[in-house]
N, C-alpha and C positions, 0 to 999 in steps of 0.2 A: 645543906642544913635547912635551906628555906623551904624547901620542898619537905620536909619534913612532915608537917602539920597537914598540906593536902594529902601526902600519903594515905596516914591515920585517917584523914575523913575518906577518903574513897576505900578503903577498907573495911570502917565501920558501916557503911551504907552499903557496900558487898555483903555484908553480913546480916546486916537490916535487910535485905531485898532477900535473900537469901530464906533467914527464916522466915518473911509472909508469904513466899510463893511457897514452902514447903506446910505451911499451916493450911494455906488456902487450898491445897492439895490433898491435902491427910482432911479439913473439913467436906471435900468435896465429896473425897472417897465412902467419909464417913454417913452420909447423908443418902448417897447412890443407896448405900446397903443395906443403910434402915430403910429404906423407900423398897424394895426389892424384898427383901424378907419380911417386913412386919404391915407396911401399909394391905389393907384390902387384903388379907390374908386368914382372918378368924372370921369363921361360921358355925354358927350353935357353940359354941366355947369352945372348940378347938382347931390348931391351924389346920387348914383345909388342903391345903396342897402341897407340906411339907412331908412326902410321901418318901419312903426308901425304897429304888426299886426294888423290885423279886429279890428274893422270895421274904423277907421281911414283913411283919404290920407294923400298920402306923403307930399301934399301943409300941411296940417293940425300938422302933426310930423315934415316939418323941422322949423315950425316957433316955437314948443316948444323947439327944441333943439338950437334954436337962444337966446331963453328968457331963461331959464333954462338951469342949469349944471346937466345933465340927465345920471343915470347911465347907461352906454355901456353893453350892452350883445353881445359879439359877437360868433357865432355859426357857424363852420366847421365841413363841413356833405356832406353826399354821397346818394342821391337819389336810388339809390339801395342796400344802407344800413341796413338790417334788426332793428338792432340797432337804426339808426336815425329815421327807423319809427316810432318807439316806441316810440320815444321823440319827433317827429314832432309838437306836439302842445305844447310844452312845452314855444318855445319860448312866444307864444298868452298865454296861462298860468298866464307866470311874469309880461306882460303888463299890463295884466286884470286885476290882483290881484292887480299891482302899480300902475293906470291910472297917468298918467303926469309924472314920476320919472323915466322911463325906457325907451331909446330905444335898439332894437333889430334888431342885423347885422345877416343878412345869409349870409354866403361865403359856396363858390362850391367847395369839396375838393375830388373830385373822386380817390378812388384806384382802379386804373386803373388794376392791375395782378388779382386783385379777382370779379370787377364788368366792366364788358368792355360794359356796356349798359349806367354805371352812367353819362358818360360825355356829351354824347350826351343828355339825359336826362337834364342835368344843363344846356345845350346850350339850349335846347327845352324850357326851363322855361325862361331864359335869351332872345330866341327871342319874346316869348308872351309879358315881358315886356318892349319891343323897339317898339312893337306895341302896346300895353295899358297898362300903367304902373299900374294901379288901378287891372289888371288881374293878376299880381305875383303870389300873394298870393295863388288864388285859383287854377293857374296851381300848384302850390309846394303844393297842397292839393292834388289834382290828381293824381300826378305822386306818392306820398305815398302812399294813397288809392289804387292804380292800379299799386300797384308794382311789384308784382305777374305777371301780364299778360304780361307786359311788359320787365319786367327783360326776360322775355324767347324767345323773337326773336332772331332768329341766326343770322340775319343781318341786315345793316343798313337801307336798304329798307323797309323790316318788321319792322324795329323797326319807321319808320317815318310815314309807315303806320296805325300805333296806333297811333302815337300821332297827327295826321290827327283829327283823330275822336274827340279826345278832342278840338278840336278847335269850335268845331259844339255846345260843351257844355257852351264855353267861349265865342260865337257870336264873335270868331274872323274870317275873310277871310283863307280859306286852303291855298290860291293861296299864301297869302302875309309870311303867317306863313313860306311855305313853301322855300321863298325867301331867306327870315330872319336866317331863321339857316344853311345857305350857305355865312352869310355876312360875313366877315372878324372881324368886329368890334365887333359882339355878342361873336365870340369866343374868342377873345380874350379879355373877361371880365372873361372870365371861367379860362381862361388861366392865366389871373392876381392874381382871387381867390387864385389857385394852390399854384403857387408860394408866395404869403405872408405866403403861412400856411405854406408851407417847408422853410421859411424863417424863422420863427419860431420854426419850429422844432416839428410842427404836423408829427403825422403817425398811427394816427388811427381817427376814428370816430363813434360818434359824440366827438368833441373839445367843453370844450365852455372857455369863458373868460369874464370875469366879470372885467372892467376897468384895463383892460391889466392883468389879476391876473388867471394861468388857474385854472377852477374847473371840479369836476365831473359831471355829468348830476344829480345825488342825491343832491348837495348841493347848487345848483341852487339858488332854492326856497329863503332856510337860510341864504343863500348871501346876496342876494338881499335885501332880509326883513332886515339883519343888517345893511346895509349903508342907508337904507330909514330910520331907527331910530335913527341911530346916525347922516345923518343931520338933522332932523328935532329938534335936540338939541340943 
């Protein structure tokens, strides 16, 4: 009976411990996802890179993600990633397989010590869509597919002289392309990317994040497919 009264308080303080680690948890989460989706995200009034893969437009995705609570994928990657090649289509993948339940973030997260071609490269995709948003996509198809050629110019010159050529594949203007990845404002969307992921505390790639929550590229899939079943409950 004596032991009584300590019982109750080592109970009550299991329960006190209990719900600040799950608050502090549920605030951490919540915080990851606003920093992920909303920070460094709108340019010219609208979100800039909350893009639905193919074959979708962005008029078309952002009015789902107005009417629907859509689950976030967001994805930090480096265009001259070996790695992120491999998984380049991964994000069109989850969409596919989830039509209307998913949208998919691409953020630019070049490491810069090991691929000194990637950022320019995210700028180069970043200017194609300042000039036709609808073209993102198949520049970030490009620049994977033609990673190779391009990862190997020794300079910047060379390096914008390849990606010249893709503009001819894209029916976009060399002239304007050419403008565009000298703007200030394209870089610094690239620049923005950057910094959210080291604000989070990315350091490799590909990242991904499933509603603020990081996973691996393998778990992607099973992710997703779980929160599509469990709301549809």
């Amino acid at each position: 009976m004596k032991n009584i009264p300590l019982l109750i308080g080592t109970i009550l303080g299991t329960l006190l411990l209990i719900i600040a680690v799950s608050y502090m948890f549920s605030s951490t989460s919540k915080n990851v996802e606003e920093l992920l989706v909303v920070d460094s995200q709108v340019a010219a009034g609208e979100a800039r890179n909350v893009r639905v893969v193919k074959p979708k437009s962005i008029e078309e995705e952002m009015k789902n993600i107005e009417n629907a609570k859509l689950i976030t994928v967001v994805e930090f990657s480096d265009f001259q990633c070996l790695a992120c090649k491999n998984v380049s289509t991964l994000g069109e993948l989850v969409v596919n397989t989830f039509p209307g339940k998913v949208r998919f973030i691409f953020r630019n997260f070049s490491l810069d010590s090991l691929h000194p071609n990637a950022r320019n490269a995210a700028i180069a995709a970043e200017a194609v869509a300042s000039i036709n948003k609808d073209k993102y996509w198949e520049m970030h198809d490009l620049l994977f597919e033609n990673q190779e050629e391009w990862s190997n110019a020794e300079n910047g010159e060379d390096l914008n002289d390849i990606f010249v050529t893709y503009m001819d594949k894209l029916d976009i203007d060399r002239t304007q392309f050419l403008e565009r990845i000298e703007d200030n404002s394209v870089i610094q969307l690239v620049t923005n990317d950057s910094n959210t992921g080291t604000q989070l505390g990315v350091n490799s790639t590909p990242t991904f994040y499933v509603d603020g929550v990081q996973i691996s590229a393998h778990q992607l899939l099973s992710t997703v497919e779980s929160l599509v079943n469990s709301s549809s409950k």
